[in-house]
C-alpha positions in Angstrom: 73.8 58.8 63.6 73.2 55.6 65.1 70.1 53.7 64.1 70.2 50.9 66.3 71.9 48.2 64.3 75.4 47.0 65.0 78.5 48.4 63.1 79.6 44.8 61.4 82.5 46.7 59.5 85.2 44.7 61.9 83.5 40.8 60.4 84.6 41.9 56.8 83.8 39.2 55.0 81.9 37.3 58.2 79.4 40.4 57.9 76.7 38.5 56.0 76.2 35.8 59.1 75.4 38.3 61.5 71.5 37.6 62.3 69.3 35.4 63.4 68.0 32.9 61.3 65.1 30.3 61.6 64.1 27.3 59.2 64.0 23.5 59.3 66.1 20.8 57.9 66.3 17.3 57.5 68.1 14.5 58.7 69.8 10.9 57.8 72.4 8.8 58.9 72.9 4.8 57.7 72.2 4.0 61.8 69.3 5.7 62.8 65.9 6.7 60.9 65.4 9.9 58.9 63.7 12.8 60.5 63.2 16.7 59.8 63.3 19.2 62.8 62.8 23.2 62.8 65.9 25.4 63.9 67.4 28.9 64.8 70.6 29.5 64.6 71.6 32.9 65.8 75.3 34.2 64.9 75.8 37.8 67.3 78.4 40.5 67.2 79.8 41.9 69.6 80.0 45.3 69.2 83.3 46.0 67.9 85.0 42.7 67.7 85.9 40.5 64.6 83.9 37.5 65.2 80.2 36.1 65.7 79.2 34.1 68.7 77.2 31.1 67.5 73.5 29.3 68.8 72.2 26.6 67.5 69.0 25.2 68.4 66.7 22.3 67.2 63.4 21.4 67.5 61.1 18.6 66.9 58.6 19.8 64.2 56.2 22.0 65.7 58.7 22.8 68.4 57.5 20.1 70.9 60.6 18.8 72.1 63.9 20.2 71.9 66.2 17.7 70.0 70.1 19.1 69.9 72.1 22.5 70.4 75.5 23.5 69.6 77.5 27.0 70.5 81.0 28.6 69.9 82.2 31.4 68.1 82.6 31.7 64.3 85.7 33.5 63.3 88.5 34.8 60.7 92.1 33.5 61.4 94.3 36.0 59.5 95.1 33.6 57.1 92.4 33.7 54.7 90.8 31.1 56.4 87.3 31.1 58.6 87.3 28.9 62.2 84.6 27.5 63.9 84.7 26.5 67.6 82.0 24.7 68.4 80.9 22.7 71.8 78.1 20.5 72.2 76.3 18.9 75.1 76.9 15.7 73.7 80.6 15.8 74.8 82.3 17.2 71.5 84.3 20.5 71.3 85.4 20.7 67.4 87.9 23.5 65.9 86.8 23.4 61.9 88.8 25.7 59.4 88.3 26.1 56.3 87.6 29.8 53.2 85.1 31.6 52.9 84.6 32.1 48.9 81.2 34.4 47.8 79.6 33.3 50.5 80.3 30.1 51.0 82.0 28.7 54.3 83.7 25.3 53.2 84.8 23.7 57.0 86.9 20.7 57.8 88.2 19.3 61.0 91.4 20.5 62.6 90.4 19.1 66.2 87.9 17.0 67.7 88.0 16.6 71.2 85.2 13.7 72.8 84.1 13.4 76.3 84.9 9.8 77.9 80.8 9.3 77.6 80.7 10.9 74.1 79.8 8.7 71.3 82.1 7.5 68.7 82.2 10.1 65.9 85.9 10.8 64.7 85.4 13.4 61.9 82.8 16.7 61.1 82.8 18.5 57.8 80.6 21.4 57.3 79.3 23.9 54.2 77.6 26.9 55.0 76.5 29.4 52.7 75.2 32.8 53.1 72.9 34.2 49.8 71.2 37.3 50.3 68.4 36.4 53.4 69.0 32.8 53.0 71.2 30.4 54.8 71.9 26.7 54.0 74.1 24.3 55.4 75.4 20.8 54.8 77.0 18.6 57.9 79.0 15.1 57.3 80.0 12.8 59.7 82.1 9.9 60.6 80.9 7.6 63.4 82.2 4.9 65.0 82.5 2.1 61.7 80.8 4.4 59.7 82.8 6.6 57.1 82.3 10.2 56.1 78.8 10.4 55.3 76.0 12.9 54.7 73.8 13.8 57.8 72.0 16.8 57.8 70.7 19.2 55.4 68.9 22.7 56.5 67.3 25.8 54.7 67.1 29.0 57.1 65.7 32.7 56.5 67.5 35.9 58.0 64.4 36.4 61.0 66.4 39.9 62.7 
């Protein structure tokens, strides 16, 4: 009988991201000020196939201005490992890879391609993790003369 909700059997071990998800975060970075922001990030399956697409979507608290956005696809490469494609309107496209262990979606750079006008960042790393109805995720960065360094920092709840 079908009840309306997609059959996530083909995302295996991707299953758990499937939703959308809403929450805040906070940021920092040694060049700019800190700042917190409210997000959703949505990760969608198509029926049948074995990945998610990806939405990300930031707000200024109170969601009066939008701040940044980010979409691709998050999927498994056959290998035991996870990839993310990502593209941003900033002028990145990123290919992360990394395992997925109980949950937990460890991500490092395999290709970072930048727009001529893009700024200067030369390496992402990324840590989701999925716990019941909860996701978190942690994002470093390396810009211009700046090394690998903590950026961002968000708490999200499964909202559908």
């Amino acid at each position: 009988m079908d009840d309306g909700r997609p059959d996530l059997t083909a995302l295996g071990e991707l299953a758990p991201f499937a939703g959308r998800w809403v929450g805040g975060g906070e940021g920092h970075y040694p060049t700019i000020d800190d700042f917190t922001y409210e997000e959703e990030i949505g990760f969608t399956a198509p029926p049948g196939k074995p990945f998610l697409t990806y939405l990300s979507r930031t707000w200024k608290p109170g969601r009066t201005q939008p701040m940044h956005t980010e979409n691709g696809y998050l999927r498994p490469s056959g290998d035991g490992v996870v990839e993310l494609l990502v593209s941003q309107p900033t002028g990145f496209v990123e290919i992360q890879r990394g395992p997925l262990v109980d949950g937990a979606l460890e991500l490092v750079m395999h290709t970072l391609a930048a727009a001529p006008t893009a700024k200067p960042v030369t390496d992402i790393r990324r840590r989701l993790v999925v716990d019941g109805d909860r996701l978190s995720y942690d994002l470093w960065m390396a810009h211009g003369p700046t090394p690998m360094t903590h950026h961002l920092h968000a708490e999200l709840r499964r909202a559908g």
